[in-house]
KEVEXNU-145628 format. One line per field, with one value per residue: residue number from 1; chain; residue in three letters; x, y, z of N, C-alpha, C in turn. Coordinates in pm, 1 decimal, decimal comma. Layout:
BEGIN
i (NUM  ...)
ch (A  ...)
aa (ALA  ...)
npx (X  ...)
npy (Y  ...)
npz (Z  ...)
capx (X  ...)
capy (Y  ...)
capz (Z  ...)
cpx (X  ...)
cpy (Y  ...)
cpz (Z  ...)
This chain:
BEGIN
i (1  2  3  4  5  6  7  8  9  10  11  12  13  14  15  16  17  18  19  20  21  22  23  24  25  26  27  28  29  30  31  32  33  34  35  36  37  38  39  40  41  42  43  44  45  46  47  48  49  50  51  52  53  54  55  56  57  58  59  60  61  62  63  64  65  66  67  68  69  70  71  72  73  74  75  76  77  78  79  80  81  82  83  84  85  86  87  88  89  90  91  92  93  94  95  96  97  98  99  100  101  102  103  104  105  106  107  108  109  110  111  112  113  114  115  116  117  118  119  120  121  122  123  124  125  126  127  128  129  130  131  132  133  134  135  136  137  138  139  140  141  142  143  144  145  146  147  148  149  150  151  152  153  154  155  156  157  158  159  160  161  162  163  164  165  166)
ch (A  A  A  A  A  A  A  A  A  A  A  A  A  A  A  A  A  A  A  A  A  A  A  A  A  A  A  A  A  A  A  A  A  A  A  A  A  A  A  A  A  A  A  A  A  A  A  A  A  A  A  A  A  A  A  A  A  A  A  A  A  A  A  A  A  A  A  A  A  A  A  A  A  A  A  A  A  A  A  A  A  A  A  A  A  A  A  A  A  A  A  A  A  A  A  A  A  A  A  A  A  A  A  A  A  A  A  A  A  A  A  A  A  A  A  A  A  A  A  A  A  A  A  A  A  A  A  A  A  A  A  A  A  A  A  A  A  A  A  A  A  A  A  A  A  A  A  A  A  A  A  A  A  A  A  A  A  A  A  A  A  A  A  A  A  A)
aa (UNK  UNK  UNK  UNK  UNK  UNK  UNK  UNK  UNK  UNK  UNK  UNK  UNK  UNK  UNK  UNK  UNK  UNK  UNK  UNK  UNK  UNK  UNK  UNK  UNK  UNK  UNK  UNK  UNK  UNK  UNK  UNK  UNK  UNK  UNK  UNK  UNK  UNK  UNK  UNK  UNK  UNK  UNK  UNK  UNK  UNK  UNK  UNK  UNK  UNK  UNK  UNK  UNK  UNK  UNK  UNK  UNK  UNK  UNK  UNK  UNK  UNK  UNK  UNK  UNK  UNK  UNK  UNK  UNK  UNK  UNK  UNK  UNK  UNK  UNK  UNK  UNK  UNK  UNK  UNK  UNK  UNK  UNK  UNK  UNK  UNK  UNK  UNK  UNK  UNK  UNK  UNK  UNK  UNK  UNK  UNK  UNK  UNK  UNK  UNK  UNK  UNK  UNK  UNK  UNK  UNK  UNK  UNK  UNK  UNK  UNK  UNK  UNK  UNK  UNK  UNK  UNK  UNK  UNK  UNK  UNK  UNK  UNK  UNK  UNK  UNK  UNK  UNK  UNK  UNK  UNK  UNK  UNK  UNK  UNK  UNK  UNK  UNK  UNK  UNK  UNK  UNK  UNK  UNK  UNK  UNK  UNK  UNK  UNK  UNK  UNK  UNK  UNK  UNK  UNK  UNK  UNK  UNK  UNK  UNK  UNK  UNK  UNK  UNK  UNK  UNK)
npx (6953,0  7060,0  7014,2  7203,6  7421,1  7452,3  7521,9  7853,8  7932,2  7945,2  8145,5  8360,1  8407,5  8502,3  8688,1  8845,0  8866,1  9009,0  9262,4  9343,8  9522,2  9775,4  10064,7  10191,8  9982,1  9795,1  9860,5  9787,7  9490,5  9403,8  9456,1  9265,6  9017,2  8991,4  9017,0  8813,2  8594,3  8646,9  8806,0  8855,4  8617,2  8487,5  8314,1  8341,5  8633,0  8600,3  8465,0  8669,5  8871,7  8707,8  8632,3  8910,3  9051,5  9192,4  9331,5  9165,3  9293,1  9532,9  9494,5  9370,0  9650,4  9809,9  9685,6  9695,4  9982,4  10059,3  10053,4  9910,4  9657,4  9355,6  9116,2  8857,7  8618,8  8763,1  8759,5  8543,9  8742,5  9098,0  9395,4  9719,3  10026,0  10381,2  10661,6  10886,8  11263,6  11346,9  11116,7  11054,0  11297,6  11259,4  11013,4  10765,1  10719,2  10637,7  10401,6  10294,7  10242,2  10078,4  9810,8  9721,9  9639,8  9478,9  9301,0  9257,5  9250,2  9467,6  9736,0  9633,5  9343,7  9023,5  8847,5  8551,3  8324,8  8316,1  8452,9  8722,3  9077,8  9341,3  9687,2  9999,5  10255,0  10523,6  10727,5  10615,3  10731,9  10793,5  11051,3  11194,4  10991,1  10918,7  10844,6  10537,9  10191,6  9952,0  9571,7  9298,7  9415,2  9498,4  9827,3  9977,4  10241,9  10545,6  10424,0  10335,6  10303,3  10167,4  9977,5  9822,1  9591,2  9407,3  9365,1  9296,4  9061,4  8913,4  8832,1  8610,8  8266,8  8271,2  8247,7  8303,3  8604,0  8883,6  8931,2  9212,0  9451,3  9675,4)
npy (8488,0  8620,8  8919,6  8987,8  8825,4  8934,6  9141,9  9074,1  8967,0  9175,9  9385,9  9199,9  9200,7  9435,9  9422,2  9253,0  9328,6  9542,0  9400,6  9153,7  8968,7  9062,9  9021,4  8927,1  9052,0  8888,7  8919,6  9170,5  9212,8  9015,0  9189,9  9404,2  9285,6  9156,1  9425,2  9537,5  9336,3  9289,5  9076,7  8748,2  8624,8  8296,2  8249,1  8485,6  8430,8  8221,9  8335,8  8502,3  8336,3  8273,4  8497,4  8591,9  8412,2  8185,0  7925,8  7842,2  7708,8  7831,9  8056,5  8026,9  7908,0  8146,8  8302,8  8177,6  8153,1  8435,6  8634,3  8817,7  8805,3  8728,7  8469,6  8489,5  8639,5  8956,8  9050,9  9321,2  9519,7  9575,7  9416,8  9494,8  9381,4  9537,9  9317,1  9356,2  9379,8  9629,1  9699,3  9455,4  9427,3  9663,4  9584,4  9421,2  9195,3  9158,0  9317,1  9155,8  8912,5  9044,3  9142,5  8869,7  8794,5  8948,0  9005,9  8710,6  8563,7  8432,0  8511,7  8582,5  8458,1  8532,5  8746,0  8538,8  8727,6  8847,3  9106,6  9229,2  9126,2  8956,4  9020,3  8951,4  9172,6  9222,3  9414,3  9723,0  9965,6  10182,2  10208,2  10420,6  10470,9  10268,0  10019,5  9944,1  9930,6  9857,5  10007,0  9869,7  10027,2  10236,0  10448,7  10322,6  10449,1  10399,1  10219,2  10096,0  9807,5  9751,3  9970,7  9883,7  9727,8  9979,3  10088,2  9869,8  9841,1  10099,5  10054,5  9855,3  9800,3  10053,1  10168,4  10019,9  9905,0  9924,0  9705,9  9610,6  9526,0  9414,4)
npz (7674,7  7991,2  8162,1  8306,3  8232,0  7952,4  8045,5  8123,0  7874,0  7730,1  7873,5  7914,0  7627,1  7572,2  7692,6  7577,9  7327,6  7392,1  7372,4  7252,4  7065,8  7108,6  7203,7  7480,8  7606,9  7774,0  8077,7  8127,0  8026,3  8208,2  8461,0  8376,1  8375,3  8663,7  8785,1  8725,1  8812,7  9101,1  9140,8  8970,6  8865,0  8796,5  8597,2  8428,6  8385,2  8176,1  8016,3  7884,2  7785,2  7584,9  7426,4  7327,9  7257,8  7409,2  7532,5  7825,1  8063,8  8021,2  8038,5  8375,7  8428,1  8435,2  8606,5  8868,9  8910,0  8910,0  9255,4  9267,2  9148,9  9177,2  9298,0  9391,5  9573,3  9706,1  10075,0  10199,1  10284,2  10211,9  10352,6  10317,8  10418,8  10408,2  10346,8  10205,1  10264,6  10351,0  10542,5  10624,3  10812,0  10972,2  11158,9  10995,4  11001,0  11281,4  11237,0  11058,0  11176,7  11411,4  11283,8  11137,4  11425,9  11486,4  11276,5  11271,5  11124,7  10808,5  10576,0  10272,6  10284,8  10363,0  10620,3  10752,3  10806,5  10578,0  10584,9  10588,1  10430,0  10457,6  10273,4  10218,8  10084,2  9857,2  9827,9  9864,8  9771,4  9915,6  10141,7  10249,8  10466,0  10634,9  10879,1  10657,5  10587,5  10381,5  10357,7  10205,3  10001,0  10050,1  10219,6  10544,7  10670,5  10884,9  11060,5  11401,3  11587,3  11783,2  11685,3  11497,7  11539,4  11593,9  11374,8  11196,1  11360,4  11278,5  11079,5  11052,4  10967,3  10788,6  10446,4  10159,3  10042,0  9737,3  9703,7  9614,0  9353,1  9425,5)
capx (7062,9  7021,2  7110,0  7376,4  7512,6  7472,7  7687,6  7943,7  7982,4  7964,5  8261,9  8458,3  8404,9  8568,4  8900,6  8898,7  8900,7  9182,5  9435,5  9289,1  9590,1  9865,3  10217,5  10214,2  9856,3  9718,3  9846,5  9715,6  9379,6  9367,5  9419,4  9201,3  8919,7  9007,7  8955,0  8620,7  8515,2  8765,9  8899,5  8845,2  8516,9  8526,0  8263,1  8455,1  8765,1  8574,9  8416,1  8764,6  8916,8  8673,5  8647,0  9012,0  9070,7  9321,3  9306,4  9135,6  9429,4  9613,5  9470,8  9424,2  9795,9  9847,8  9594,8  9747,7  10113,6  10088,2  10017,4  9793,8  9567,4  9232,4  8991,5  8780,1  8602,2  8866,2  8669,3  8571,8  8896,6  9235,4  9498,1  9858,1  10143,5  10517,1  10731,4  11047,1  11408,6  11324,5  10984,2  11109,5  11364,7  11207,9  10932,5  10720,3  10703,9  10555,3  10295,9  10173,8  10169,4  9957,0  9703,8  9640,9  9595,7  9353,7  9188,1  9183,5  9317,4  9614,2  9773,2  9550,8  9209,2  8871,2  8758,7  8425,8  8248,2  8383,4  8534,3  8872,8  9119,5  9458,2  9768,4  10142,4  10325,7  10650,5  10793,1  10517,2  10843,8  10816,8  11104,6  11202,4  10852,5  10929,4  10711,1  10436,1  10062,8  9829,0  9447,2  9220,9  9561,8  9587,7  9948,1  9970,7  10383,4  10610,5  10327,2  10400,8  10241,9  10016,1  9902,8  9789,7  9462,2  9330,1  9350,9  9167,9  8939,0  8878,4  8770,5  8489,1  8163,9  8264,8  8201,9  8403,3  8752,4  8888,3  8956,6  9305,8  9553,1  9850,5)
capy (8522,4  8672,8  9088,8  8943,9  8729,6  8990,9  9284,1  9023,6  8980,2  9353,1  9392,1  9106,1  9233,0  9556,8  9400,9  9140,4  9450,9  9633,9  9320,0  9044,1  8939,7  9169,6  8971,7  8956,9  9066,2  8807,7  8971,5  9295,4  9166,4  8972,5  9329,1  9479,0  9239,2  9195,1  9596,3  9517,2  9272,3  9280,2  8888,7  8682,9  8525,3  8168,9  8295,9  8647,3  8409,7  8107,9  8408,2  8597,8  8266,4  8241,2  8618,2  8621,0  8250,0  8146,6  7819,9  7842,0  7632,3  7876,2  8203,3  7963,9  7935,3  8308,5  8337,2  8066,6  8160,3  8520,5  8600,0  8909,3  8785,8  8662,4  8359,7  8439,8  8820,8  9035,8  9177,4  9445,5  9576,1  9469,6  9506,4  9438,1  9407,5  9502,5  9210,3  9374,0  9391,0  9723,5  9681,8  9353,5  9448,5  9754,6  9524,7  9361,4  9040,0  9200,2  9348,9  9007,0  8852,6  9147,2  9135,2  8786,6  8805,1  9047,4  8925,4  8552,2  8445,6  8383,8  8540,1  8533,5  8439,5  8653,8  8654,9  8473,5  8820,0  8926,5  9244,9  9173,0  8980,2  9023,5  8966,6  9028,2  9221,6  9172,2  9556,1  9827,8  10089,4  10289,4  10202,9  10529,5  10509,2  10111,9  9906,3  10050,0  9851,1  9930,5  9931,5  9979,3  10131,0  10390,0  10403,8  10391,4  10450,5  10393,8  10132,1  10008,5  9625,6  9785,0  10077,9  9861,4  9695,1  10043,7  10121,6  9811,2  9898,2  10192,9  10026,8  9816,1  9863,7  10133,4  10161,7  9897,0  9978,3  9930,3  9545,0  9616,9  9370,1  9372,4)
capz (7763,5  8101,6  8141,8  8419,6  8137,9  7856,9  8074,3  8139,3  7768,3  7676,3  7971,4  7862,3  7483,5  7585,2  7750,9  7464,8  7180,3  7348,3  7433,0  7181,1  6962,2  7116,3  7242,3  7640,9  7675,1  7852,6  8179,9  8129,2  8047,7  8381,3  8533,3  8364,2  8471,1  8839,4  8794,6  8688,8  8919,1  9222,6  9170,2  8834,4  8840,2  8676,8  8432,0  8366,1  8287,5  8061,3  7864,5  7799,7  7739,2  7462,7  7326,5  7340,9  7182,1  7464,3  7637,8  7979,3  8103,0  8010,8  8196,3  8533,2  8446,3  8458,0  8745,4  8947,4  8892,2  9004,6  9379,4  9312,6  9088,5  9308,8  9232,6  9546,8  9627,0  9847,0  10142,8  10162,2  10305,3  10157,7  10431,8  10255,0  10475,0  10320,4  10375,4  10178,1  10273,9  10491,1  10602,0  10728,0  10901,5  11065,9  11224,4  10890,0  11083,3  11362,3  11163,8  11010,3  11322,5  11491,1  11146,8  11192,0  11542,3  11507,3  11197,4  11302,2  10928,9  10735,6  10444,4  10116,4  10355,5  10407,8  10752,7  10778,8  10765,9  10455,2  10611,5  10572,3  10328,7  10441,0  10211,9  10205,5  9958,4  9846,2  9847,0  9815,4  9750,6  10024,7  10165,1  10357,9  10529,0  10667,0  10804,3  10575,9  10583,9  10293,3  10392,0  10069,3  9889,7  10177,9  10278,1  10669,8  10705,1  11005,3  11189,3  11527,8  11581,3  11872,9  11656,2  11383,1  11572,6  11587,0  11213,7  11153,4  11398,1  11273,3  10930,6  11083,1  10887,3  10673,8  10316,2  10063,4  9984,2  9607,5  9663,0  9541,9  9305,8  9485,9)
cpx (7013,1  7090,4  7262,1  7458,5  7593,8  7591,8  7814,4  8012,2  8036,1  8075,1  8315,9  8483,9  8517,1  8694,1  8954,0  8925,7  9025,4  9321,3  9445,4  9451,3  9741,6  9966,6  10204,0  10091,9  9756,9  9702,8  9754,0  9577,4  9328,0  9313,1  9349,7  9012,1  8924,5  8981,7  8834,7  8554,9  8565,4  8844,2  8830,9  8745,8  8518,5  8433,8  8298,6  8578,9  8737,3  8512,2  8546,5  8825,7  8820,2  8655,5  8791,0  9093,1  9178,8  9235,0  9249,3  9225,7  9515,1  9596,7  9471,3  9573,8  9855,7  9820,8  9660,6  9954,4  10165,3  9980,0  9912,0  9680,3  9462,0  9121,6  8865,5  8742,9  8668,4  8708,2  8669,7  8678,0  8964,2  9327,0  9643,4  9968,8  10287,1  10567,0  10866,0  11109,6  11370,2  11215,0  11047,6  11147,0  11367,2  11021,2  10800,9  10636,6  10604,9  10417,1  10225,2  10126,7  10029,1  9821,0  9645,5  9566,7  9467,9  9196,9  9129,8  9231,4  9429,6  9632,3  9677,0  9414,2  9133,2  8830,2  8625,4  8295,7  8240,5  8436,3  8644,9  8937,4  9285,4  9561,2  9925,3  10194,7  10468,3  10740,7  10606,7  10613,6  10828,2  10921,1  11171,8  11103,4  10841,7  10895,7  10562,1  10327,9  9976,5  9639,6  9367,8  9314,8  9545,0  9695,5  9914,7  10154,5  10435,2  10491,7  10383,6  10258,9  10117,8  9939,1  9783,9  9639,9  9368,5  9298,4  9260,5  9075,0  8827,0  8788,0  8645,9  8389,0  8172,8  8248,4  8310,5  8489,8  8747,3  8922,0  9134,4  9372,6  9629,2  9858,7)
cpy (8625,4  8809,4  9074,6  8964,3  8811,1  9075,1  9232,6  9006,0  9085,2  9330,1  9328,9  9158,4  9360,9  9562,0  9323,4  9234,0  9452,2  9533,1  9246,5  9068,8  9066,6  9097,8  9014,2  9019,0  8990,3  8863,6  9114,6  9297,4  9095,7  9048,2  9377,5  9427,3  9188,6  9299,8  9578,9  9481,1  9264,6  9161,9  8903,9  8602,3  8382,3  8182,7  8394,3  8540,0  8286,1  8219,9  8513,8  8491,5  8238,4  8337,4  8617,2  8488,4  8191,5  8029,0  7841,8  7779,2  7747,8  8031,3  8135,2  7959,7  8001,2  8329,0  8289,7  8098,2  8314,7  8538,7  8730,0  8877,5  8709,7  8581,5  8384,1  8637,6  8831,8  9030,6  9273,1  9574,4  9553,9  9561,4  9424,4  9494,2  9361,7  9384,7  9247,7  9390,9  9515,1  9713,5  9568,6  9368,5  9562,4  9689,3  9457,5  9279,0  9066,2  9183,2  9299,4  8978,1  8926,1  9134,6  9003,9  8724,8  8874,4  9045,6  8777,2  8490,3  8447,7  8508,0  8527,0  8448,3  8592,1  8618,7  8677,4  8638,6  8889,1  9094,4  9277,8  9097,4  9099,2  8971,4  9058,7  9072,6  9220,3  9316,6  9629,5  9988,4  10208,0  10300,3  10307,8  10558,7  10404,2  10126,4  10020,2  9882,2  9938,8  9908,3  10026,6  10094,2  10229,6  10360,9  10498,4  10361,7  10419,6  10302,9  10052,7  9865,4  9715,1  9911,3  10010,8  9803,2  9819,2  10104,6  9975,0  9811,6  9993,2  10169,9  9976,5  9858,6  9994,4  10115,8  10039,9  9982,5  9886,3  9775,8  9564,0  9486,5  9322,9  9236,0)
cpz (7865,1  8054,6  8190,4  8317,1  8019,9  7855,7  8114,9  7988,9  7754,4  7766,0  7921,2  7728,7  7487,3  7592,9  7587,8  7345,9  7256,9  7381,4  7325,0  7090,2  6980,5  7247,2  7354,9  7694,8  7772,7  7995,2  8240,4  8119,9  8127,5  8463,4  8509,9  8424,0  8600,5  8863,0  8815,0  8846,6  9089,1  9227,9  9015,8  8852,9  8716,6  8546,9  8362,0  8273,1  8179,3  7952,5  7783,0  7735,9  7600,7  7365,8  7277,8  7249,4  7264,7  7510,9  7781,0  8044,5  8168,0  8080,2  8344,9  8525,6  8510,3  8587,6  8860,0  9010,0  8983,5  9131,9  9361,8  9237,0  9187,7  9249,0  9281,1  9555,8  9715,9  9988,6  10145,4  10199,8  10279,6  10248,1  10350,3  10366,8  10429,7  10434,7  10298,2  10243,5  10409,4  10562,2  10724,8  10878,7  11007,6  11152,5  11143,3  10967,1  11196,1  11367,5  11154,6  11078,1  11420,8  11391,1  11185,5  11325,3  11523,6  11417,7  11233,6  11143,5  10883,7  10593,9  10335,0  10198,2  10391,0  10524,5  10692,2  10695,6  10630,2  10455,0  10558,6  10465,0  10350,8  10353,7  10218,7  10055,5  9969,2  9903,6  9802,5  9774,2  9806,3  10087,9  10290,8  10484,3  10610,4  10824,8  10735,8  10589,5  10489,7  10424,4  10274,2  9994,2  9996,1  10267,8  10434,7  10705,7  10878,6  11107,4  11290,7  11536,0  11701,9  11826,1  11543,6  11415,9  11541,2  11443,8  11159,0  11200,8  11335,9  11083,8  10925,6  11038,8  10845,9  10558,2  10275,0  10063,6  9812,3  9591,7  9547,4  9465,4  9329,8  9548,1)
């Protein structure tokens, strides 16, 4: 067995102790390896499906079902734009529209470079702060649609962000 292979065990071994055999864990052990890796590598989730004794079926299930879980590496920026009830309605829509303009991609897509990977969030519960845009979990509150190019500008070859789960 390769070292790769070995520290993917050891890692997987770790989530699989603290969830293995514990009612509604499956989710939490998703999270905890998307932590790991930033998305769910298909060999991360055929080796928990087998430390863990679940169906592989049945984590793509999980995986598949909720919207933050990731099959695919983030880039290395994760911009999340609220889409709740206030966000919305204090210019949300905007937002998106200006993001993909500016990125060139869609919802749940990496541009090309792997800079980027924008995605909407449902509420981020800021609410008082509306429209709110994460970038790399840093809340940027009250964003106007023509302020928001320069905050991703301003991300351009900098270091990785945390590849968030949201």
């Amino acid at each position: 067995m390769a070292v790769a292979e070995q520290t993917l065990v050891d890692d997987i071994a770790i989530i699989s102790k603290r969830w293995k055999n514990k009612e509604g864990s499956l989710i939490m052990a998703l999270h905890d390896l998307q932590s790991r890796f930033g998305y769910i590598p298909r060999d991360a989730a055929l080796e928990l499906a087998r430390q863990m004794e679940i169906p592989l079926a049945r984590i793509y299930e999980v995986i598949t079902f909720y919207h933050l879980f990731k099959l695919e590496p983030p880039g290395k920026h994760v911009v999340s734009v609220c889409m709740g009830t206030a966000c919305y309605m204090k210019g949300g829509e905007k937002l998106l529209e200006k993001a993909k303009e500016t990125l060139g991609i869609e919802p749940g897509e990496t541009t090309p470079d792997g800079e980027f990977h924008l995605q909407v969030a449902r509420c981020l519960g800021c609410c008082g702060l509306a429209p709110v845009v994460t970038i790399n979990e840093e809340l940027l509150a009250k964003v106007r649609a023509e302020d928001l190019e320069n905050h991703l500008s301003a991300c351009k070859g900098k270091e990785e962000g945390k590849g968030d789960a949201s």
